[in-house]
C-alpha positions, 0 to 999 in steps of 0.5 A: 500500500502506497503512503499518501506521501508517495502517491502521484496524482488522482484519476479524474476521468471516467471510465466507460464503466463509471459512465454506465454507472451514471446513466443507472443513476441519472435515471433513476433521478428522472424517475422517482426523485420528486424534490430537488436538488439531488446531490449524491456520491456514488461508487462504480463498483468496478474500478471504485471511483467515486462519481459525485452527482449534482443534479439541481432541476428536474429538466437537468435529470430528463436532458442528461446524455452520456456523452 
């Protein structure tokens, strides 16, 4: 295990797996969410990156594409 110390940089893309995982989430907000905003932290369960999500209107959770 690397010290904090020795560690290089942080990843800040997202894999294609990360943006699958925002997809499942970003439809689900369209779905069920009735109040907003919605701020989340979610894990990819693949590589673990943790994907912050903001989503403040309901029009922001129904446009969202992957891109």
């Amino acid at each position: 295990m690397a010290k904090a110390s020795d560690r290089q940089a942080l990843r800040t893309e997202e894999y294609a797996c990360c943006t699958r995982v925002r997809a499942r989430e970003m439809e689900s907000i369209a779905r069920d969410y009735l109040s907003f905003p919605v701020i989340k932290k979610v894990v990819c369960p693949t590589c673990k990156f943790v994907l912050p999500i903001n989503v403040y209107t309901r029009e922001e959770a129904q446009a969202w594409q992957p891109s």
